[in-house]
Backbone as a ProteinNet text record, in pm:
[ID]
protein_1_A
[PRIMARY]
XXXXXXXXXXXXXXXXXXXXXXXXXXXXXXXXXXXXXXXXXXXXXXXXXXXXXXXXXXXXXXXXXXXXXXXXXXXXXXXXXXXXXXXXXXXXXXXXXXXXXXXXXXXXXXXXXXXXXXXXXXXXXXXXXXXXXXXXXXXXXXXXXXXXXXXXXXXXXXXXXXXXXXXXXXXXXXXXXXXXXXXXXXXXXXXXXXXXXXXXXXXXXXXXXXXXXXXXXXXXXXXXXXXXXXXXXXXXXXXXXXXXXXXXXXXXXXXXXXXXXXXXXXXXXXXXXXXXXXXXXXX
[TERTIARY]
85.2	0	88.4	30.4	70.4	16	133.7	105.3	-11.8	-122.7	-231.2	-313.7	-325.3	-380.7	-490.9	-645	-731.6	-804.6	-787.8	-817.9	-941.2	-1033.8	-1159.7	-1118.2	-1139.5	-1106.2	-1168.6	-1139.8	-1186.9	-1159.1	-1109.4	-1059.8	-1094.9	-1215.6	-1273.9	-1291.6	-1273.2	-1246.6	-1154.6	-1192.4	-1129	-1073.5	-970.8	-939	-1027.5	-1093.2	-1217.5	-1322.8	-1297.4	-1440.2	-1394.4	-1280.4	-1219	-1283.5	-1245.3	-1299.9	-1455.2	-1554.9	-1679.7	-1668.8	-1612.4	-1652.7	-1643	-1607.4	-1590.1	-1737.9	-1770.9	-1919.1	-2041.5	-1988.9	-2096.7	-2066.5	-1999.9	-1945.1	-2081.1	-2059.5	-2166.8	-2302.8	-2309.8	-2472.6	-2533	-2451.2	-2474.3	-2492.4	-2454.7	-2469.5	-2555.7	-2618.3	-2742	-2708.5	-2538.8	-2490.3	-2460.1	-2453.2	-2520.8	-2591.2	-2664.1	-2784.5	-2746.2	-2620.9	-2602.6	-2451.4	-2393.3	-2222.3	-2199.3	-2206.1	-2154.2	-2033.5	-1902.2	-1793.7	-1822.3	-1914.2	-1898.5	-1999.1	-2052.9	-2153.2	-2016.6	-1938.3	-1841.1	-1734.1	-1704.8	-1686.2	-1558.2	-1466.3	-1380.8	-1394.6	-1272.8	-1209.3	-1080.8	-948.5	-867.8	-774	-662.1	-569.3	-607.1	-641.1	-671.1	-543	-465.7	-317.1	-296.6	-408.3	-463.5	-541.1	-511.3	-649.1	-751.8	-706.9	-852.9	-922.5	-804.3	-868.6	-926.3	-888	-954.2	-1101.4	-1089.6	-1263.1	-1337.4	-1288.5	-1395.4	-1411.9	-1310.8	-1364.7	-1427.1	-1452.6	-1566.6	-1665.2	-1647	-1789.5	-1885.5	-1782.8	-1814.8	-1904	-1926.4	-2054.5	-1960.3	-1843.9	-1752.7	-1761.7	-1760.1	-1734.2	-1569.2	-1477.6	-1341.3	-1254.3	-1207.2	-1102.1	-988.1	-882.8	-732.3	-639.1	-526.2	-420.3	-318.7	-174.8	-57.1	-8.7	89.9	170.5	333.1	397.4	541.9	578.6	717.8	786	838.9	749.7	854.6	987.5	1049.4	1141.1	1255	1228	1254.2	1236.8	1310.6	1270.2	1151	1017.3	988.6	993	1064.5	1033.1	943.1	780.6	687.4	578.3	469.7	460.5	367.4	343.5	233.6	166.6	93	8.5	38.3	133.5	163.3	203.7	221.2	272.6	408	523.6	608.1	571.1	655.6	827.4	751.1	639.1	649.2	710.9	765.5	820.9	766.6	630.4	621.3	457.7	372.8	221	178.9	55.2	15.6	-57.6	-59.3	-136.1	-73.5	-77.8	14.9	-98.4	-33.2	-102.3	-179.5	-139.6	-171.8	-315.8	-299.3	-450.6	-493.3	-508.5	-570.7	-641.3	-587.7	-684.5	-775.5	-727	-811.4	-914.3	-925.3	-1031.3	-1134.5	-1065.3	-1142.6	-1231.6	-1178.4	-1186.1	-1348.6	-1369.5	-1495.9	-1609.3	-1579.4	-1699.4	-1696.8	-1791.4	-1788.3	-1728.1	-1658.3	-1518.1	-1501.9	-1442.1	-1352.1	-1201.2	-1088.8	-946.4	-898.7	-814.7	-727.7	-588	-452.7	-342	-203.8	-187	-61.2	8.9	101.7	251.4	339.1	420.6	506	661.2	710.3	819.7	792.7	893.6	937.5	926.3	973.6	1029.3	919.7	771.4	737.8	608.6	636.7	541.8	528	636.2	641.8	563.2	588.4	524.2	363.3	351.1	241.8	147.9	182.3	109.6	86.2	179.8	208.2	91.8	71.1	2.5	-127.4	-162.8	-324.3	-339.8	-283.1	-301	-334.6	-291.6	-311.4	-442.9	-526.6	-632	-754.4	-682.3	-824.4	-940.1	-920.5	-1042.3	-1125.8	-1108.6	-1195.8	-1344	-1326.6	-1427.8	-1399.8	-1469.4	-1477.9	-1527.4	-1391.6	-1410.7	-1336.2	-1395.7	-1278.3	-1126.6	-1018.3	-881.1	-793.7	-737.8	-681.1	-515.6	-418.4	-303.2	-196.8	-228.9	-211.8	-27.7	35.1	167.9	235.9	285.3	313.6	453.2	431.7	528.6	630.9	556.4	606.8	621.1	749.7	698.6	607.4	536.8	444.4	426.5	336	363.6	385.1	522.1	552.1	605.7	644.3	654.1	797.6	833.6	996.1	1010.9	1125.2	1153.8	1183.9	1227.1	1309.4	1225.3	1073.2	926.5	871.3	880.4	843.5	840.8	771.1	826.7	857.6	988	1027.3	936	866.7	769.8	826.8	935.5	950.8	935	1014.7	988	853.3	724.7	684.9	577.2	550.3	476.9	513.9	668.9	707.5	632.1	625.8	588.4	449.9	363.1	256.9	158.6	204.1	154	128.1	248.1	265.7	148.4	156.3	131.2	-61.2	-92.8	-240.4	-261.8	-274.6	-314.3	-434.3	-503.4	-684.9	-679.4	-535.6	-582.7	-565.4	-645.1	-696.2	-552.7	-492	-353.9	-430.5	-363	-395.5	-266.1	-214.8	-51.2	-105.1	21.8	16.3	119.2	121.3	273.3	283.9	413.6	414.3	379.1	305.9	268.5	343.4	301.6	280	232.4	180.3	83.7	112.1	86.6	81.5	45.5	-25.9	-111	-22	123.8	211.3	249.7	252	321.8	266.3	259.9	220.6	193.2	103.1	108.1	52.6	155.8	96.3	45.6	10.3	-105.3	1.5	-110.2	-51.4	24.6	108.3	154.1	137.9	137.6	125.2	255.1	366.1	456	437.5	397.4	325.9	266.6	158.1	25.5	73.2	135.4	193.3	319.9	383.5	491.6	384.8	290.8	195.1	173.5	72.4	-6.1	154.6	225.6	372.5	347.5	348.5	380.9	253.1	110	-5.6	-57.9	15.3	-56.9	-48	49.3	99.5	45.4	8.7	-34.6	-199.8	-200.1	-378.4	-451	-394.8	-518.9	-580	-683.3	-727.2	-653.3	-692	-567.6	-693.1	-650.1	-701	-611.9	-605.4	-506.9	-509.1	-447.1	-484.5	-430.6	-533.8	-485.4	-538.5	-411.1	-495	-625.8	-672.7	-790	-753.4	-644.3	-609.6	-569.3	-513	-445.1	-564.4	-666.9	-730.9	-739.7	-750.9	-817.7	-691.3	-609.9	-429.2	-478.2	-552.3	-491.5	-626.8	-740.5	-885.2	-837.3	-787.9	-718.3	-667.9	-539.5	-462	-498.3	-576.8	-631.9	-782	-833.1	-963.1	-871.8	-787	-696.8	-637.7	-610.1	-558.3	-674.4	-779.8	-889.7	-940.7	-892.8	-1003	-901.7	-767.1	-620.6	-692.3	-777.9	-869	-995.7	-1045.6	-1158.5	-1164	-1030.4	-987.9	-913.5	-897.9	-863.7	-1002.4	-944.4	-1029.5	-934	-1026.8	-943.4	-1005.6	-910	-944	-872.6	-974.8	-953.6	-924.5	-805.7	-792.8	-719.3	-717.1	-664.4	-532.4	-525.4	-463.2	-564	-507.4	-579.2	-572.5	-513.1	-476.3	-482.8	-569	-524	-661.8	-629.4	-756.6	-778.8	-950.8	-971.5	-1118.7	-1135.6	-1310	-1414	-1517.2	-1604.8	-1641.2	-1642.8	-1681.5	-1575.8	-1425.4	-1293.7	-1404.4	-1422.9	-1527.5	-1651.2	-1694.8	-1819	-1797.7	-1681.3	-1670.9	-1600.9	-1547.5	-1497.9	-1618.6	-1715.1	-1813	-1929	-1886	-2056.1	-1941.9	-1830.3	-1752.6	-1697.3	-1690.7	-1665.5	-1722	-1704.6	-1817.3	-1775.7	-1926.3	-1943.9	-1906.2	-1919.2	-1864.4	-1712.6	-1651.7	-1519.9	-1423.1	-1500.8	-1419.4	-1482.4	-1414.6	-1345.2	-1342.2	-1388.4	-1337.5	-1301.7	-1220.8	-1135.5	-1092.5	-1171.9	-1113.5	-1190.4	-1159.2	-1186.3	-1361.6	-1392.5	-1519.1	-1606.1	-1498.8	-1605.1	-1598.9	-1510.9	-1512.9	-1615.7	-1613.6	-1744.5	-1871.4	-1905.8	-1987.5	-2048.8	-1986.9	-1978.2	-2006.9	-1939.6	-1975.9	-2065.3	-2129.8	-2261.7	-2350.3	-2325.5	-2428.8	-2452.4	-2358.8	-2355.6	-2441.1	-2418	-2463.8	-2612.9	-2629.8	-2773.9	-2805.5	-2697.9	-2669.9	-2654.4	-2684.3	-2643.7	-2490.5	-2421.4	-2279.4	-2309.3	-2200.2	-2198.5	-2091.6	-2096	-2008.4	-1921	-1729.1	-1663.7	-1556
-117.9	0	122.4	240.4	338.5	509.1	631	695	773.1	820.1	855.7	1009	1042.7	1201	1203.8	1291.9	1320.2	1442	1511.5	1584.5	1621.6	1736.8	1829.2	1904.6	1890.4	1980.8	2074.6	2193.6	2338.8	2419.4	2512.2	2659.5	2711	2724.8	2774.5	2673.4	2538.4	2475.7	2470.6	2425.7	2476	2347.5	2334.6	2196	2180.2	2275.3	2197.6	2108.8	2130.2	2028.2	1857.1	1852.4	1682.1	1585.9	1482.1	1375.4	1394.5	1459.4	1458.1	1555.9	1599	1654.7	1530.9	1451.9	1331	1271.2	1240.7	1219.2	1293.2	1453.2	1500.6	1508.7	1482	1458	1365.4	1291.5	1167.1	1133.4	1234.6	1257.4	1389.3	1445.5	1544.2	1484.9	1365.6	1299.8	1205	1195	1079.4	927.5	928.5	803	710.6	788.8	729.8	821	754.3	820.6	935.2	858.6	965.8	948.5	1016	994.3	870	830.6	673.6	614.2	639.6	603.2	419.6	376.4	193.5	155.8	289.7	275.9	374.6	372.7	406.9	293	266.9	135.2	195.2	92.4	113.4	2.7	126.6	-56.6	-3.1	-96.9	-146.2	-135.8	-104.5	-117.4	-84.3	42.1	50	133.9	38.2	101.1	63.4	49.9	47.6	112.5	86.3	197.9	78.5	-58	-158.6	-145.9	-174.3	-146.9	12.1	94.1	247.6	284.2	184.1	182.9	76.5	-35.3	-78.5	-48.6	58.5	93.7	238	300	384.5	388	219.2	160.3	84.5	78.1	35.1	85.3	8.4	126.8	178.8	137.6	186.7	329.4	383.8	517.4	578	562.3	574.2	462.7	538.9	419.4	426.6	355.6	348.9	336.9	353.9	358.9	381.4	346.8	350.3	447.7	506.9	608.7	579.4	572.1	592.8	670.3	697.3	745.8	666.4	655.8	559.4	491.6	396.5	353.1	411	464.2	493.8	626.9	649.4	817.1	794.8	904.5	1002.3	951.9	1050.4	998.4	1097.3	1038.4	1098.4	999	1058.9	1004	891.5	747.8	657.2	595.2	516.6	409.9	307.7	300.6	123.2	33.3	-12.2	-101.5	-186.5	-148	-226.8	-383.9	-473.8	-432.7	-375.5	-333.7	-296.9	-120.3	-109.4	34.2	114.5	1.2	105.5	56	132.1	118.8	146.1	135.5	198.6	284.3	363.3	533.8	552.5	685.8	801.4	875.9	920.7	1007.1	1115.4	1179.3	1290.4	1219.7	1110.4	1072.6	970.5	902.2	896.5	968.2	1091.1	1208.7	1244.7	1273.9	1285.1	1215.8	1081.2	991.2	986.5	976	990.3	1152.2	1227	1353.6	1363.2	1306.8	1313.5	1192.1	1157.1	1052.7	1171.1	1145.8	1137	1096.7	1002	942.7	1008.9	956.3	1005.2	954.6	984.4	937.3	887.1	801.1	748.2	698.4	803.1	755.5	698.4	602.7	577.3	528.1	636.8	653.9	547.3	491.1	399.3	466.7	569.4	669.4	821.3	897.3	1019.7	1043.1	1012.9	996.2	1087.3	1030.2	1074	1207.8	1187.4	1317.4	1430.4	1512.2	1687.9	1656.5	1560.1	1620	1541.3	1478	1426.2	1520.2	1620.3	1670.9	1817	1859.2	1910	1894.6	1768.7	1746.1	1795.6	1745.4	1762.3	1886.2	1978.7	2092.7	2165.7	2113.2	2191.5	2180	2040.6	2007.3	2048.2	2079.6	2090.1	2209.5	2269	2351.1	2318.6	2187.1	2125.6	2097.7	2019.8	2002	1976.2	1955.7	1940.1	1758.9	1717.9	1564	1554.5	1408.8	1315	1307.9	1330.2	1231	1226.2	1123.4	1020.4	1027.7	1023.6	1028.7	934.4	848.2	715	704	708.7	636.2	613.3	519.5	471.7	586.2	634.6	712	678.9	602.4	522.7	340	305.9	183.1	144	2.7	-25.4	-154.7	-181.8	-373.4	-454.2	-519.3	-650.6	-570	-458.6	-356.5	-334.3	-311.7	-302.1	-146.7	-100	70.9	139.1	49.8	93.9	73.7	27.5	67.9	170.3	255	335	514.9	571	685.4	801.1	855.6	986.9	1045.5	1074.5	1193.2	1304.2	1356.1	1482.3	1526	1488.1	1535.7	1479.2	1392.5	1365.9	1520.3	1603.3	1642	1783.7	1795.1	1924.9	1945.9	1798.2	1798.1	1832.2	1781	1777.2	1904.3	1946.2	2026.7	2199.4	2237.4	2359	2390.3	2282	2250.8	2236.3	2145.3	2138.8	2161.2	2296.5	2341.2	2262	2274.1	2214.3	2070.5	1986.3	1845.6	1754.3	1655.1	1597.8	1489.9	1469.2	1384.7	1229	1134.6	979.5	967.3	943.7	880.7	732	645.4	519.1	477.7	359.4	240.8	154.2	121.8	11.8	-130.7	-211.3	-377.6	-422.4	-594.8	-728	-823.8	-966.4	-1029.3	-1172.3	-1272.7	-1365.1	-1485.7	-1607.8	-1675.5	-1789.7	-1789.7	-1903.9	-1839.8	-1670.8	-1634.5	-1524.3	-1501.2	-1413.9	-1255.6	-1203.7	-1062.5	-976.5	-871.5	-777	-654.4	-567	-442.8	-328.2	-205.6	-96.3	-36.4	-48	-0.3	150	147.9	285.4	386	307.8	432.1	456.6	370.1	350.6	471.3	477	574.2	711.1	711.1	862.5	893.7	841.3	885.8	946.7	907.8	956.8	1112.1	1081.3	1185.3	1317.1	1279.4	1378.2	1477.1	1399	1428.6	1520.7	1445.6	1502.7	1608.7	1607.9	1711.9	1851.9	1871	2000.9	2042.7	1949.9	1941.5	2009.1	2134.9	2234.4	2132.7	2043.2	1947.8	1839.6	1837.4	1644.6	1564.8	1451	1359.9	1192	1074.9	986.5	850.6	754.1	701.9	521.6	524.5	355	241	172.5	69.2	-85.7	-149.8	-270.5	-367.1	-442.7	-494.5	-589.3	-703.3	-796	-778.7	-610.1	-591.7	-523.5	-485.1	-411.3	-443.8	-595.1	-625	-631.8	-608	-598.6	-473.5	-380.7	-250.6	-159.1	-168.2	-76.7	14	-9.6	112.8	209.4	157.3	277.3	380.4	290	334.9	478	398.9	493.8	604.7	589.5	715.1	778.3	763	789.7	919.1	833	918.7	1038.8	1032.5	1110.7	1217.6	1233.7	1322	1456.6	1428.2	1541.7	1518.6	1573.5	1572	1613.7	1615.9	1628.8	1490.5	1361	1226.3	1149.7	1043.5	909.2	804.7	680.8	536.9	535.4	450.9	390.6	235	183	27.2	-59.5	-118.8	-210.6	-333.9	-396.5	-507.3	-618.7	-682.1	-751.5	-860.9	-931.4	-986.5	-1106	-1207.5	-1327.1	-1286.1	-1183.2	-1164.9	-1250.7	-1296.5	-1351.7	-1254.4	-1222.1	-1191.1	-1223.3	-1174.3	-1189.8	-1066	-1079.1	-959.5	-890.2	-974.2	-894.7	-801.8	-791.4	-663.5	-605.2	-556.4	-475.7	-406.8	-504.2	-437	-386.5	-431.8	-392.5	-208.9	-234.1	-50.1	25.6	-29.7	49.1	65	-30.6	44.2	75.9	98.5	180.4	317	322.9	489.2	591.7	679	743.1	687.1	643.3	575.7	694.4	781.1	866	907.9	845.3	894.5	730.1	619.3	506.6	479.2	456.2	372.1	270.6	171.7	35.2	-5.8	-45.1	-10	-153.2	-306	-397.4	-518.8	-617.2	-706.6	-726.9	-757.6	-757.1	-855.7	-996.9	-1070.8	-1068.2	-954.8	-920.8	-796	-705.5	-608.5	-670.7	-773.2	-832.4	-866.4	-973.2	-1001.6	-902.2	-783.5	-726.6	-640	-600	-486.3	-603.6	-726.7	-807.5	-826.3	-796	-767	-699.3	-558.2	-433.1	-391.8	-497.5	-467.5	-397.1	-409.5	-271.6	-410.7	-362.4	-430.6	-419.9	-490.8	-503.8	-498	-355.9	-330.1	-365.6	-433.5	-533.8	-440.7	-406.2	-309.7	-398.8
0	0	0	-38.5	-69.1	41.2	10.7	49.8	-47.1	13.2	-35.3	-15.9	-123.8	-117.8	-173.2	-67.2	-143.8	-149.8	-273.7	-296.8	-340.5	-316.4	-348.6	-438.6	-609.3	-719.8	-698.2	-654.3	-659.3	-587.5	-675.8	-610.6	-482.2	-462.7	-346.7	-219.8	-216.4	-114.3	-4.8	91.8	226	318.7	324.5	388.5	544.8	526.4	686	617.3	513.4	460.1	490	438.8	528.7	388.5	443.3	346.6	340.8	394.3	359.9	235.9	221.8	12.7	-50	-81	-121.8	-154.7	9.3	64.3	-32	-11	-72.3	-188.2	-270.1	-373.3	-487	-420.2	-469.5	-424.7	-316.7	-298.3	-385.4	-396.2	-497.6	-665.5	-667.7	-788.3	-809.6	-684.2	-655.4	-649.7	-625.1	-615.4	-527.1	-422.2	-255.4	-175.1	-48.7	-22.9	108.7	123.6	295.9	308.3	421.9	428.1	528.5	436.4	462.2	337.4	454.8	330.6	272.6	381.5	312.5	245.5	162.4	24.3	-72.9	-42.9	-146.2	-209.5	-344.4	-396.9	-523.7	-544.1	-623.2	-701.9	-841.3	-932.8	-915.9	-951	-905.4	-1040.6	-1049	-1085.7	-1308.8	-1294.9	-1421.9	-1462.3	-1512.7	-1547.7	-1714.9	-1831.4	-1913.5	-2027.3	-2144.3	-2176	-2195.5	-2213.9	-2159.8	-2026.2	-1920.7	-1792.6	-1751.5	-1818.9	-1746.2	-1835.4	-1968	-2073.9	-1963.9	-1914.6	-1851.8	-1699.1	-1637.5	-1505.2	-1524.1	-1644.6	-1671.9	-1696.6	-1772.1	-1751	-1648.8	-1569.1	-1393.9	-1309.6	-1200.5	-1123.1	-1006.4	-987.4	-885.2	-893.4	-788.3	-724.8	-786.4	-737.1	-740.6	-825.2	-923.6	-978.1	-953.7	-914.1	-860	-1000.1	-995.8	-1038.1	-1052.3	-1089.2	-1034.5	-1156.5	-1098.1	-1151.1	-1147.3	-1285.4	-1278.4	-1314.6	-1364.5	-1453.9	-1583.1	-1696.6	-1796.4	-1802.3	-1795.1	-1808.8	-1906.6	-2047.6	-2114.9	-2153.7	-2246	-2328.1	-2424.1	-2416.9	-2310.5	-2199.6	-2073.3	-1936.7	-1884.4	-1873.2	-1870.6	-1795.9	-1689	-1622.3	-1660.9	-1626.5	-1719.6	-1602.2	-1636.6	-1531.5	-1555.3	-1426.3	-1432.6	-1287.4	-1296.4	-1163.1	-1142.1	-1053.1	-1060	-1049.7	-1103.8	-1183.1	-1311.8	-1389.5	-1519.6	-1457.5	-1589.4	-1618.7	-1758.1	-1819	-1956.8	-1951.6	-2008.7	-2033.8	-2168.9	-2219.3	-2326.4	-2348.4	-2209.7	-2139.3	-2036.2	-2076.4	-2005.8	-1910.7	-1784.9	-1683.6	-1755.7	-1886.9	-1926.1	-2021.1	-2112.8	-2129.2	-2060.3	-1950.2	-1845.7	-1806.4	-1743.8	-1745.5	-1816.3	-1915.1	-2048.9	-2042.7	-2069.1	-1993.2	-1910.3	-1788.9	-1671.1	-1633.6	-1653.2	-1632.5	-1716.2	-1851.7	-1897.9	-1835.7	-1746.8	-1650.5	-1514.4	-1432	-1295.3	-1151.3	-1204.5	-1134.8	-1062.6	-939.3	-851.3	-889.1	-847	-846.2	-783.5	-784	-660.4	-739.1	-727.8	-790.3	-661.4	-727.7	-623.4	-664.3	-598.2	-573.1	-515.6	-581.5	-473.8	-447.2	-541.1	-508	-594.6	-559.4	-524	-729.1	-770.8	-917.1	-989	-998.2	-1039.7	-1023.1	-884.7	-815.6	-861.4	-910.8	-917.3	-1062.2	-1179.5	-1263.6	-1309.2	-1209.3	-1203.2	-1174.2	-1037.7	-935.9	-1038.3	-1148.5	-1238.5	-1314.5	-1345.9	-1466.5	-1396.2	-1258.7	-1189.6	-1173.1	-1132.8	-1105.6	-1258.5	-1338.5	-1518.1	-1566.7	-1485.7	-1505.7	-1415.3	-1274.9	-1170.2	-1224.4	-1308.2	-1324.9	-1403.9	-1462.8	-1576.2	-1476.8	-1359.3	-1302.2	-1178.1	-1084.6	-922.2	-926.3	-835.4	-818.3	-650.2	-666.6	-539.6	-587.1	-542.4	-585.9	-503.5	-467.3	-368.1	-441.8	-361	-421.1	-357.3	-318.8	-222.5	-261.6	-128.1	-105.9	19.8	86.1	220.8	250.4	355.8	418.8	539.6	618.1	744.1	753.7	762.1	805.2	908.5	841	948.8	977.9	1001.7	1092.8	994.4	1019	912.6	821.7	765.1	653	674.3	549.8	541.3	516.2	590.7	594.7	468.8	375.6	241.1	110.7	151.5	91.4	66.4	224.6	226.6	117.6	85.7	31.8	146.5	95	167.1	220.7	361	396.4	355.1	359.5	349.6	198.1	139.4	-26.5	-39.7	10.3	-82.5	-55	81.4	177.1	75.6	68.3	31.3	-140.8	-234.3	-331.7	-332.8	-275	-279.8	-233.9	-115.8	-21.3	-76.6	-129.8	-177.1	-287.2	-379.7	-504.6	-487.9	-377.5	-362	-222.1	-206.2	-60.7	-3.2	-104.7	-78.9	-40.2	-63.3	-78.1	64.6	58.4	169	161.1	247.8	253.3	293.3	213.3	281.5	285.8	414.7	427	509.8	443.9	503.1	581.6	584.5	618.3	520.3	521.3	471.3	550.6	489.3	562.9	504.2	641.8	563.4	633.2	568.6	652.1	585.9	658.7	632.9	720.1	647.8	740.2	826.2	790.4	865.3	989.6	1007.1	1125.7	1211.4	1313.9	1396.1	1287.2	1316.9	1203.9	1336.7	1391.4	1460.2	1388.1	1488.9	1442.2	1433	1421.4	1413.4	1571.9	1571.7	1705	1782.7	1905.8	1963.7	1942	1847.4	1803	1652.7	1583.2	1450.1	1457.3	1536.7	1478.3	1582.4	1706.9	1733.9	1666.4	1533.5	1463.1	1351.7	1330.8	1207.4	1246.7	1342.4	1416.7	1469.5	1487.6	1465.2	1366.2	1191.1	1129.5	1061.2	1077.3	999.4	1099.8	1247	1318.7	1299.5	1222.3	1208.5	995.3	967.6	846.6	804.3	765.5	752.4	697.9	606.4	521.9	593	587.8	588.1	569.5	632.3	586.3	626.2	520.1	546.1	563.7	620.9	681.8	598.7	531.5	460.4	569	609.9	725.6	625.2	661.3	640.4	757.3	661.3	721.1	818.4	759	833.2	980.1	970.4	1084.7	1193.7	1196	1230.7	1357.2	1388.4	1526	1606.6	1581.3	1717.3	1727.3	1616.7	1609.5	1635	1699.2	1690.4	1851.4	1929.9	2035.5	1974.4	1894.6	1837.7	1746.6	1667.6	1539.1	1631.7	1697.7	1729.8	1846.4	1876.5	1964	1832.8	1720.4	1623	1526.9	1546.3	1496.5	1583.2	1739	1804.1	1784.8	1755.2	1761	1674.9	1556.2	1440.3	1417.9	1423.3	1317.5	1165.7	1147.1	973.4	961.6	1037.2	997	1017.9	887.2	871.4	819.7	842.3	785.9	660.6	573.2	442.2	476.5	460.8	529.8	368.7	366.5	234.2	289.3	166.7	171.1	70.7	104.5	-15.3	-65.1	-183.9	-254.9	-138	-90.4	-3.7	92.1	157.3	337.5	362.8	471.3	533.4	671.7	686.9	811.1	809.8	939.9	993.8	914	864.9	810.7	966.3	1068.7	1202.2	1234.3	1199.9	1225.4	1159.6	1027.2	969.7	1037.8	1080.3	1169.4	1316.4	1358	1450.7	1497.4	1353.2	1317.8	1280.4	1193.6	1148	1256.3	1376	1498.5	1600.8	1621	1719.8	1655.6	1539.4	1445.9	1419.2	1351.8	1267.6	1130.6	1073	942.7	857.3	857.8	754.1	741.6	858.4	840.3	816.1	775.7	720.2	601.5	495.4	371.4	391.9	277.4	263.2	82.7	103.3	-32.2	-18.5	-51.6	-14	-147.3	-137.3	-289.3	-334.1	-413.1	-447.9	-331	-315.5	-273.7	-121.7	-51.2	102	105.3	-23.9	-29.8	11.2	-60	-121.9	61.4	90.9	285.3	390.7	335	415.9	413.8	257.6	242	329.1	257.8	336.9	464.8	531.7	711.7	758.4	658	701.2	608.5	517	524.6	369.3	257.3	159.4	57.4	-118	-178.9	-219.3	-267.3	-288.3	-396.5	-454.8	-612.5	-642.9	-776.4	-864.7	-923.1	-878.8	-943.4	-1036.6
[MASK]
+++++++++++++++++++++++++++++++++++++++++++++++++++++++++++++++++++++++++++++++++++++++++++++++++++++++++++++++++++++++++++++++++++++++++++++++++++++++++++++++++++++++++++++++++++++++++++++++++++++++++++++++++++++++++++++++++++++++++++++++++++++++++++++++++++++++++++++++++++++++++++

């Protein structure tokens, strides 16, 4: 997982609005009924111009995607995912793309490389229209997570920050998990090394936790939340993590529902709208 930014396209926005522009984002579009982030739904990895035609044709809320720097000359920024280094769309029509749907965004970052002219490219565009966009990249190591994953906080904060005053920050950790060995949570220096760094930060900020880890980690995490009322979780997952749909419910009737995300596979959506009573939309 990645360090993550989300931004409210428009001039006149005010980083007190927090991740609920987002919210109202899509009630304003008649696409969910109230602020409730776990009627908000993604697709996944449209680093494509196949995959970004059929996640426009999707009923997902937010579409994700990864951002490099080409491997090669032009070195210009594209959508892709390590180890690839080359795509057959570029950040600049991507945009192009998406920008004519309703979409929300969600780009992530896994290094420094290609930020300034990415953030470049968004800012050339924000006046086309007012959306969601998420700018996802891990800043801190985190449980099971290796340090040399992580992206630079400082350059990435200095890149970003200047550049989109308005934007709502998602910073992460880096994980990892696995079902042969003990997997601890987010720790109480984990989440007060965060809260260090986002406390002094004017924007929103939303926090990508994994799912698996949730239940070592619902103390830290809900002392983590009470630190602003400009933070929220974005709860994801990996494709192979195993956990309980009850970690899920057990964040969503101890929280405020409007200030968690679930950003996790179709058929754990699927489990858990059904928990909660909602149909599970197919992204």
């Amino acid at each position: 997982m990645c360090f993550s930014l989300l931004c409210y396209w428009d001039p006149c926005a005010s980083g007190g609005q927090g991740v609920g522009a987002a919210l109202d984002y899509f009630i304003s579009k008649g696409q969910i009924p109230d602020r409730d982030g776990g009627q908000v739904t993604w697709y996944h990895a449209a680093n494509s111009k196949a995959s970004t035609a059929e996640a426009l044709k999707s009923a997902a809320h937010m579409i994700e995607a990864d951002v490099l720097l080409r491997g090669r000359e032009p070195r210009e920024p594209i959508m892709a995912h390590p180890p690839h280094s080359d795509s057959d769309i570029t950040l600049q029509d991507w945009l192009n793309e998406v920008l004519l749907s309703d979409k929300g965004i969600k780009l992530d970052f896994k290094s420094l490389e290609a930020v300034q002219s990415s953030i470049r490219l968004l800012e050339s565009v924000k006046s086309q229209q007012s959306r969601p966009l998420w700018i996802n990249a891990d800043i801190l190591p985190g449980p099971n997570g290796s340090p040399g994953q992580a992206v630079e906080a400082k350059g990435f904060l200095n890149s970003v920050c200047p550049v989109s005053p308005h934007a709502v920050l998602s910073l992460g950790w880096t994980t990892g998990w696995s079902p042969q060995t003990e997997n601890h949570g987010y720790s109480w220096e984990m989440v007060k090394e965060m809260e260090q760094i986002c406390g002094a930060l004017p924007q929103p900020v939303t926090f990508p936790v994994r799912a698996a880890l949730l239940r070592q980690s619902f103390t830290q995490l809900h002392w983590l939340l009470q630190q602003s009322d400009r933070y929220s979780l974005s709860v994801w997952t990996g494709k192979d993590d195993v956990y309980p749909v009850e970690d899920l419910l057990y964040l969503r009737n101890n929280f405020d529902k409007s200030r968690i995300f679930y950003d996790i596979t179709e058929a754990q959506d699927a489990a858990f709208k059904k928990a909660i009573g909602y149909s599970s939309i197919v992204k």
